[in-house]
Backbone atoms as SQL, in Angstrom:
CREATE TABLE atoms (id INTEGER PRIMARY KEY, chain TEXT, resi INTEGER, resn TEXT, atom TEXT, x REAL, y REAL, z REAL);
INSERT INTO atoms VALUES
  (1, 'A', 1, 'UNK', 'N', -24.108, -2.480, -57.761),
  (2, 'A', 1, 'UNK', 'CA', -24.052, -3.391, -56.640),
  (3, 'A', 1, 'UNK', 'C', -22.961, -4.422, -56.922),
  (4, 'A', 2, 'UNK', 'N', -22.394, -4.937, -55.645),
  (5, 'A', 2, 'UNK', 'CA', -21.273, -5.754, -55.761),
  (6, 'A', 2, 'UNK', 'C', -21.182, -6.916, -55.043),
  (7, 'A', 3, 'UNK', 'N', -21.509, -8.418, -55.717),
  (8, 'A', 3, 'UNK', 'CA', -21.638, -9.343, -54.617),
  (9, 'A', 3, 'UNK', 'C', -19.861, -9.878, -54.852),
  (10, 'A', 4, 'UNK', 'N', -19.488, -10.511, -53.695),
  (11, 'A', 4, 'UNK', 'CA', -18.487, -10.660, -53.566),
  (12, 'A', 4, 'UNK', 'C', -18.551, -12.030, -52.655),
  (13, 'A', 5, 'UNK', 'N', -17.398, -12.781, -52.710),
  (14, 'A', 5, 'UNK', 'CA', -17.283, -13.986, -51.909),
  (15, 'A', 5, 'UNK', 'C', -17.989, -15.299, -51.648),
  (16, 'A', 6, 'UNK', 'N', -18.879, -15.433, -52.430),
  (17, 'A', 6, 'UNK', 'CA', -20.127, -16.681, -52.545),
  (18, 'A', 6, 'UNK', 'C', -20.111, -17.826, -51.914),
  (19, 'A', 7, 'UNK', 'N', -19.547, -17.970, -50.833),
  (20, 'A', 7, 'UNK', 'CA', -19.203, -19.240, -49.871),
  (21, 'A', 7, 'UNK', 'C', -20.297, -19.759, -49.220),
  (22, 'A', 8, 'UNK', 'N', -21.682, -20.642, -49.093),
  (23, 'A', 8, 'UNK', 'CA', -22.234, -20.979, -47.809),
  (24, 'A', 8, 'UNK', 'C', -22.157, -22.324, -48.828),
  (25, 'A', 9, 'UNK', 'N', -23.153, -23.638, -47.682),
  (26, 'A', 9, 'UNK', 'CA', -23.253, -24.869, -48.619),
  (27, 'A', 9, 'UNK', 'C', -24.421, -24.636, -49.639),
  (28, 'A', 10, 'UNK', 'N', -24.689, -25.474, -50.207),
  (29, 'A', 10, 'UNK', 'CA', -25.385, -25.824, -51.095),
  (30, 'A', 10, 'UNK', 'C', -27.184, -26.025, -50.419),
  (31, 'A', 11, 'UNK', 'N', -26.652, -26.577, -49.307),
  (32, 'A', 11, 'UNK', 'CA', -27.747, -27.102, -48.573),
  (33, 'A', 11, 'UNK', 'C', -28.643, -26.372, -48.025),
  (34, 'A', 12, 'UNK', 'N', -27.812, -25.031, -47.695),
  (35, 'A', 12, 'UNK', 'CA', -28.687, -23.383, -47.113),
  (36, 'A', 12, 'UNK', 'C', -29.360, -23.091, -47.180),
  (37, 'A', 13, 'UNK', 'N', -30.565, -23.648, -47.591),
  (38, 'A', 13, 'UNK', 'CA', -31.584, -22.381, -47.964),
  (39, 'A', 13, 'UNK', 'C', -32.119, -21.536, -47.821),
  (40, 'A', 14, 'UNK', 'N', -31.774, -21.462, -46.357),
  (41, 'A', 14, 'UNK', 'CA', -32.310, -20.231, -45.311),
  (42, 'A', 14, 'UNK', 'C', -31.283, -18.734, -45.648),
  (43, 'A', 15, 'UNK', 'N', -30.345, -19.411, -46.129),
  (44, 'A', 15, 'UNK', 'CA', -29.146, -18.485, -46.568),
  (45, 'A', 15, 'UNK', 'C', -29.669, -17.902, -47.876),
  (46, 'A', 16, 'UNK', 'N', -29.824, -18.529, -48.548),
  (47, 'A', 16, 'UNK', 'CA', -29.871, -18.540, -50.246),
  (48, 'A', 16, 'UNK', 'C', -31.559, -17.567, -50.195),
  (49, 'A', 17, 'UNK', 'N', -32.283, -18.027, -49.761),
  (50, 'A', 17, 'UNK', 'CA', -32.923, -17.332, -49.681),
  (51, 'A', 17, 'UNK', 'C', -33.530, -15.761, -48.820),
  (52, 'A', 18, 'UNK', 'N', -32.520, -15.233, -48.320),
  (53, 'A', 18, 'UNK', 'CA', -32.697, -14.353, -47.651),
  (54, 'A', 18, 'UNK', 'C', -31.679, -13.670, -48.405),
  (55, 'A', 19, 'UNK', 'N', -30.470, -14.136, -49.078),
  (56, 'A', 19, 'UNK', 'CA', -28.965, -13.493, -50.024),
  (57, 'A', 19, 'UNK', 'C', -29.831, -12.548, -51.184),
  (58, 'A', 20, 'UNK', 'N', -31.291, -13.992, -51.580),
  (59, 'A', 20, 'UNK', 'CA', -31.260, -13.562, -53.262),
  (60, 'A', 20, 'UNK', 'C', -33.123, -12.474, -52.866),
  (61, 'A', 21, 'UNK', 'N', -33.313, -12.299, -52.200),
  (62, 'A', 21, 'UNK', 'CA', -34.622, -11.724, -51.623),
  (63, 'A', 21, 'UNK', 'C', -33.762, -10.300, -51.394),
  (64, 'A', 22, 'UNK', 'N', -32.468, -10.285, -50.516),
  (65, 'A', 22, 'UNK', 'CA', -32.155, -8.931, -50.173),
  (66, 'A', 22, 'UNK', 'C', -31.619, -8.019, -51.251),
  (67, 'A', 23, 'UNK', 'N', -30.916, -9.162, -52.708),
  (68, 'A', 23, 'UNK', 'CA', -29.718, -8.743, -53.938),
  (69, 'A', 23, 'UNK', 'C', -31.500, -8.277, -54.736),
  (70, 'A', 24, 'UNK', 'N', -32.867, -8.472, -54.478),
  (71, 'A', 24, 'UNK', 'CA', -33.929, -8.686, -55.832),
  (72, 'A', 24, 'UNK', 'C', -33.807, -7.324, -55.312),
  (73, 'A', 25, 'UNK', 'N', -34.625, -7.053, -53.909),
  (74, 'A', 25, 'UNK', 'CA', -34.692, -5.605, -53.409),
  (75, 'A', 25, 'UNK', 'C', -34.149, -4.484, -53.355),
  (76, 'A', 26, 'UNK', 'N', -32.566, -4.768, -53.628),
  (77, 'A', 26, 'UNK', 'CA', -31.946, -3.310, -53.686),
  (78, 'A', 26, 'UNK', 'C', -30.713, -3.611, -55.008),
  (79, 'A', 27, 'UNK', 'N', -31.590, -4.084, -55.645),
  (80, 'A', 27, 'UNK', 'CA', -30.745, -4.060, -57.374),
  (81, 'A', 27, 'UNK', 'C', -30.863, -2.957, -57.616),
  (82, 'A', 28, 'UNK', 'N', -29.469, -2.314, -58.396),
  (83, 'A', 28, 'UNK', 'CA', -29.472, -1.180, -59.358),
  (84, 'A', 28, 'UNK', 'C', -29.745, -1.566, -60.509),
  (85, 'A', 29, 'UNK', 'N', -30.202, -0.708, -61.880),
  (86, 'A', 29, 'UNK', 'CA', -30.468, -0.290, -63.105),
  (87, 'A', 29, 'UNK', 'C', -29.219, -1.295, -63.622),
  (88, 'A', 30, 'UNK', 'N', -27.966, -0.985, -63.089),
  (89, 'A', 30, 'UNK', 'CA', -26.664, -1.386, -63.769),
  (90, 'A', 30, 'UNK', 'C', -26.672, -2.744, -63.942),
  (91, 'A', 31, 'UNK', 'N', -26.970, -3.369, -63.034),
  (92, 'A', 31, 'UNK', 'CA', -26.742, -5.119, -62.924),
  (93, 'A', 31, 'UNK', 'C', -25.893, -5.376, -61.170),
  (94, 'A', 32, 'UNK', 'N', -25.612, -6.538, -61.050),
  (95, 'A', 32, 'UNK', 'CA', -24.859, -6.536, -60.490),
  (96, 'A', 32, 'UNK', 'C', -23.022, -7.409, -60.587),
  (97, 'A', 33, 'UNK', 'N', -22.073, -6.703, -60.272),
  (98, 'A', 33, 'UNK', 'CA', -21.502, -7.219, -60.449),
  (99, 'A', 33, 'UNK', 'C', -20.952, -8.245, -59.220),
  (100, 'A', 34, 'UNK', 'N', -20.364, -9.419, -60.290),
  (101, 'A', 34, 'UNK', 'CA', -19.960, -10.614, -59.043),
  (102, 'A', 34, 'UNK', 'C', -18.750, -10.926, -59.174),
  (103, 'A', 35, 'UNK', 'N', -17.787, -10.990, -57.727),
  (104, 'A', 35, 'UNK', 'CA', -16.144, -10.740, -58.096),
  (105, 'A', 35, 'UNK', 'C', -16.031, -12.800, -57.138),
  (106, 'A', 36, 'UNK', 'N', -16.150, -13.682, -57.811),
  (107, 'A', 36, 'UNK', 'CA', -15.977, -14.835, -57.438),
  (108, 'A', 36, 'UNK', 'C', -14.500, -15.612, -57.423),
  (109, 'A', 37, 'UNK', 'N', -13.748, -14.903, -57.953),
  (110, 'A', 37, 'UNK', 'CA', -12.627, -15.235, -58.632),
  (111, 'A', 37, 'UNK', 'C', -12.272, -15.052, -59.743),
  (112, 'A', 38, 'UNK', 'N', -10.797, -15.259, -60.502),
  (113, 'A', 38, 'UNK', 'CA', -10.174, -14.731, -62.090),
  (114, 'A', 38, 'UNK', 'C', -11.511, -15.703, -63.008),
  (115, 'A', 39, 'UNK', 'N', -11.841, -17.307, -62.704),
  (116, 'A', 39, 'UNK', 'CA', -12.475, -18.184, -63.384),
  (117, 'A', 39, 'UNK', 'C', -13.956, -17.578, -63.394),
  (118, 'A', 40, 'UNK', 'N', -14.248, -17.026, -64.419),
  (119, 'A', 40, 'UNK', 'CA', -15.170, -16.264, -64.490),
  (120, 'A', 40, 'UNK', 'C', -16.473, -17.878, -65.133),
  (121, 'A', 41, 'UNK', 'N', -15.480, -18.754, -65.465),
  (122, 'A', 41, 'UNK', 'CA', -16.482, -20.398, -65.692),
  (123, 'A', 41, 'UNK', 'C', -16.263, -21.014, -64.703),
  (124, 'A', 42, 'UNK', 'N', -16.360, -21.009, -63.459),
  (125, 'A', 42, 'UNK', 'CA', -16.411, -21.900, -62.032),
  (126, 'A', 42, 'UNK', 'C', -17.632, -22.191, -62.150),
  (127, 'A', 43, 'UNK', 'N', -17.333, -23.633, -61.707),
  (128, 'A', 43, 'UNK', 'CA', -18.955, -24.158, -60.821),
  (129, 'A', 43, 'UNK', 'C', -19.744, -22.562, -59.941),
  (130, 'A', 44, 'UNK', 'N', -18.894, -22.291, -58.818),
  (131, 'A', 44, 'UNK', 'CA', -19.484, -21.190, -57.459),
  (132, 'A', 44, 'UNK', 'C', -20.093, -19.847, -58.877),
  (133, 'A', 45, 'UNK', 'N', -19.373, -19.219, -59.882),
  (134, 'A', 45, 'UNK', 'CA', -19.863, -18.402, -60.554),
  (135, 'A', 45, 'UNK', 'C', -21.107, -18.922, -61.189),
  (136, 'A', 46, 'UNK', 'N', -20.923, -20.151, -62.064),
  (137, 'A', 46, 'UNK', 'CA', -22.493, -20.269, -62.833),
  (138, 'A', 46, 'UNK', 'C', -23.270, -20.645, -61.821),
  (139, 'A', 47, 'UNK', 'N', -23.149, -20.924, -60.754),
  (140, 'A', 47, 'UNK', 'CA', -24.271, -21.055, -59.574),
  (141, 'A', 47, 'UNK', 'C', -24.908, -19.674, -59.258),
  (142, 'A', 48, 'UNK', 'N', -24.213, -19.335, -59.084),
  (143, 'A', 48, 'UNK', 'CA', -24.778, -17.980, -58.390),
  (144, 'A', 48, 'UNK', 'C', -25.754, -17.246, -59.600),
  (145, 'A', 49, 'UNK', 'N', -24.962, -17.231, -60.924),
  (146, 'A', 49, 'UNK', 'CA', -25.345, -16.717, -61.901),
  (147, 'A', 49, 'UNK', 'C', -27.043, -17.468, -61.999),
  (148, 'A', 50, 'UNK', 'N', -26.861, -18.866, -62.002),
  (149, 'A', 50, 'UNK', 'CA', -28.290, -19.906, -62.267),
  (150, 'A', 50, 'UNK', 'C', -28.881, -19.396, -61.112),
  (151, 'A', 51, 'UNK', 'N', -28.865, -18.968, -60.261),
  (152, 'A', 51, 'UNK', 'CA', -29.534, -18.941, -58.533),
  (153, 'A', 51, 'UNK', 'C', -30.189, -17.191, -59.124),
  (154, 'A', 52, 'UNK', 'N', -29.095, -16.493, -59.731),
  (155, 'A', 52, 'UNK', 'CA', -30.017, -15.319, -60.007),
  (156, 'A', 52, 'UNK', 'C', -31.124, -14.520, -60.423),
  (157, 'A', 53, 'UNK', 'N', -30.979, -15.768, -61.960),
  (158, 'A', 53, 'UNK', 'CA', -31.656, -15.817, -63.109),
  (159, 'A', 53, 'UNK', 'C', -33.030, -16.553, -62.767),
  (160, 'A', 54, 'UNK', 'N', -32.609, -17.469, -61.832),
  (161, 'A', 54, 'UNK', 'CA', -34.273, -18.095, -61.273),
  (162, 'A', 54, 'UNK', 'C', -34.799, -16.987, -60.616),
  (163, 'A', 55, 'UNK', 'N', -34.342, -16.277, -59.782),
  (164, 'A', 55, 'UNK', 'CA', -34.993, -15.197, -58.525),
  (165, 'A', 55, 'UNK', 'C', -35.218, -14.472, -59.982),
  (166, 'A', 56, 'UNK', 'N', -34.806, -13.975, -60.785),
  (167, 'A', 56, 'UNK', 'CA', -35.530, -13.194, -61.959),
  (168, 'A', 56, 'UNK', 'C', -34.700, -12.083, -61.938),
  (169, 'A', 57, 'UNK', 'N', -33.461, -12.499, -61.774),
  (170, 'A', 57, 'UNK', 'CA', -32.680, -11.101, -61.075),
  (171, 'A', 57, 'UNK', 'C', -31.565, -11.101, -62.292),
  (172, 'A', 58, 'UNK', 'N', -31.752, -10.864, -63.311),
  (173, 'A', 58, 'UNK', 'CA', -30.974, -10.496, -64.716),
  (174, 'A', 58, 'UNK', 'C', -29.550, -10.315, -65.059),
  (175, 'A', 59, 'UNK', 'N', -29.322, -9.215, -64.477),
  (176, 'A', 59, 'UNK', 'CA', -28.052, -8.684, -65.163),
  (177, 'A', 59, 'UNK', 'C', -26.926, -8.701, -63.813),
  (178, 'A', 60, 'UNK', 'N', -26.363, -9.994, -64.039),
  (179, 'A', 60, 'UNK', 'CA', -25.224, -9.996, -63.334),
  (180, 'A', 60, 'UNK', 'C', -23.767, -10.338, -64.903),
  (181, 'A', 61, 'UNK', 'N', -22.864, -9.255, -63.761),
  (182, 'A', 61, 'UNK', 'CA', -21.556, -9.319, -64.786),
  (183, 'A', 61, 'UNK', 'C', -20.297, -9.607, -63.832),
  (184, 'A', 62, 'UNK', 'N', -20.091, -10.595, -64.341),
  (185, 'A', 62, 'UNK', 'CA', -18.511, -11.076, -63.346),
  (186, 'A', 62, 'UNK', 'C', -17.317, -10.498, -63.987),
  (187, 'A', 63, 'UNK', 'N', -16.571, -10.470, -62.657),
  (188, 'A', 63, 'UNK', 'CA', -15.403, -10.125, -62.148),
  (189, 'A', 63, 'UNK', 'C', -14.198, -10.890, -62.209),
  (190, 'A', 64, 'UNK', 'N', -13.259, -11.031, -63.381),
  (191, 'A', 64, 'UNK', 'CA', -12.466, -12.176, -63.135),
  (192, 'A', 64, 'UNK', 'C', -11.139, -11.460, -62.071),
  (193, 'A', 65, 'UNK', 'N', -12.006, -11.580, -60.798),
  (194, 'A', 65, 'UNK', 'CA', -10.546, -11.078, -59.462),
  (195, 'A', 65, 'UNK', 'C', -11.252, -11.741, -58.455),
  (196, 'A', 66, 'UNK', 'N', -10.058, -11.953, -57.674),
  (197, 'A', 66, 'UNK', 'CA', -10.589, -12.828, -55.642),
  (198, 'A', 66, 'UNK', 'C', -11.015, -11.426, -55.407),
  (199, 'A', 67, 'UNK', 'N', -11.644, -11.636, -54.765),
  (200, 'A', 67, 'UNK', 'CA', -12.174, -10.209, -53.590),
  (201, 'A', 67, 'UNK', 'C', -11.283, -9.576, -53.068),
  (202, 'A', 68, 'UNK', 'N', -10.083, -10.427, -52.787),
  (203, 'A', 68, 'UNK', 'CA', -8.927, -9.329, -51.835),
  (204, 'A', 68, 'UNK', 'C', -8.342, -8.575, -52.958),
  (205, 'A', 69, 'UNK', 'N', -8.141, -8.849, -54.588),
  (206, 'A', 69, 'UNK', 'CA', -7.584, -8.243, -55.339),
  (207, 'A', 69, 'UNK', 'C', -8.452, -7.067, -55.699),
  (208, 'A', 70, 'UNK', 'N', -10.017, -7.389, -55.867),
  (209, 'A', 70, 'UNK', 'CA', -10.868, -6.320, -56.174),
  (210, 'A', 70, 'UNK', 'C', -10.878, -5.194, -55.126),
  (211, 'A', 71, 'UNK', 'N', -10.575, -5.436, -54.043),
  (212, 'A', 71, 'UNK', 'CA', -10.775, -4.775, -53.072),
  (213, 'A', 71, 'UNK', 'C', -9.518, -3.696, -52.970),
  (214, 'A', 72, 'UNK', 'N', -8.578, -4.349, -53.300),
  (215, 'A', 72, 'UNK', 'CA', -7.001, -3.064, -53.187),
  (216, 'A', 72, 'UNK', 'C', -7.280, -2.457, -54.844),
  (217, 'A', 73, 'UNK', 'N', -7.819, -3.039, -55.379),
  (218, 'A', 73, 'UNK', 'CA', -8.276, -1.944, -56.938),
  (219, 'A', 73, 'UNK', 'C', -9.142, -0.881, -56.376),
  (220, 'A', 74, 'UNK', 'N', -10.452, -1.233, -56.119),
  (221, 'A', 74, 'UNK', 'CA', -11.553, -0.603, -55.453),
  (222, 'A', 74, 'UNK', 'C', -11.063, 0.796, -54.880),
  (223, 'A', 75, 'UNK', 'N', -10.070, 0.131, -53.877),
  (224, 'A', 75, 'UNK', 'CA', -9.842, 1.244, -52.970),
  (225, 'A', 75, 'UNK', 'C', -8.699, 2.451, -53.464),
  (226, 'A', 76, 'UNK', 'N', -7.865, 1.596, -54.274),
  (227, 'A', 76, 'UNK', 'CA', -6.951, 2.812, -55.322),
  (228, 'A', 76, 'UNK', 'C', -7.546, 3.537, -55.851),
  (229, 'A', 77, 'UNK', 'N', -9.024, 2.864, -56.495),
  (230, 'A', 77, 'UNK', 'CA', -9.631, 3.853, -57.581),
  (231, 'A', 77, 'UNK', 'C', -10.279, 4.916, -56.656),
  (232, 'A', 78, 'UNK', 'N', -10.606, 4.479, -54.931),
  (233, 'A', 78, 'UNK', 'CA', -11.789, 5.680, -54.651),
  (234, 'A', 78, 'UNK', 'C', -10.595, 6.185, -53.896),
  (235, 'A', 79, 'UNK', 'N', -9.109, 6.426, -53.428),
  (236, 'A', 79, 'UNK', 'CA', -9.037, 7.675, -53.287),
  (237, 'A', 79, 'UNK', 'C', -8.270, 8.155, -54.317),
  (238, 'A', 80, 'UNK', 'N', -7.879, 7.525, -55.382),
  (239, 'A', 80, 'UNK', 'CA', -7.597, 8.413, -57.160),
  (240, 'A', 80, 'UNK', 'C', -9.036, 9.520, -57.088),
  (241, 'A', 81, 'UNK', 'N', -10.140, 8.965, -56.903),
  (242, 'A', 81, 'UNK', 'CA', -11.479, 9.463, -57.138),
  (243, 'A', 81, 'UNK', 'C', -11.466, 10.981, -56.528),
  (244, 'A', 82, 'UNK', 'N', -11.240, 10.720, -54.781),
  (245, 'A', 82, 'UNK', 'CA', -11.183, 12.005, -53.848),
  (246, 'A', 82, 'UNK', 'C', -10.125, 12.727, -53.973),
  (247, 'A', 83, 'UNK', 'N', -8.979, 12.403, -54.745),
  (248, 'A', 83, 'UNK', 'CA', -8.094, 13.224, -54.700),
  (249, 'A', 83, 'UNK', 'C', -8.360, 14.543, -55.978),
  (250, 'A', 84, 'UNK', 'N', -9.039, 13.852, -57.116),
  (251, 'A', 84, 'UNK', 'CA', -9.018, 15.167, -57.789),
  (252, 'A', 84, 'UNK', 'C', -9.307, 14.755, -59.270);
């Protein structure tokens, strides 16, 4: 699993709690990974990371890339993948 982009306020909770209820329910075995940016020590990363670990939700592994960079990797690798 891949969370990506971590933007709402702080203040959300209607957000925050429906984000970390939907990430508990359809966790993989693997963890999840979180692509927040290269600063893998940001405030927005150890938040999310602290927001996880309370929901009881373990194994997250960050991503030091913006989303738009993970995303043109992503997509090189899946049609490298289909091609052969």
């Amino acid at each position: 699993m891949y969370f990506l982009g971590y933007r709402f306020p702080e203040t959300d909770n209607e957000a925050m709690a429906a984000i970390l209820g939907k990430v508990k329910s359809c966790r993989g075995r693997s963890g999840i990974n979180v692509v927040l940016g290269p600063d893998i020590n940001h405030t927005h990363v150890r938040r999310l990371d602290g927001l996880f670990r309370h929901a009881d939700i373990q194994a997250t592994h960050p991503i030091p890339l913006f989303a738009q960079d993970f995303m043109t990797v992503y997509a090189m690798n899946s049609a490298n993948d289909q091609r052969g």
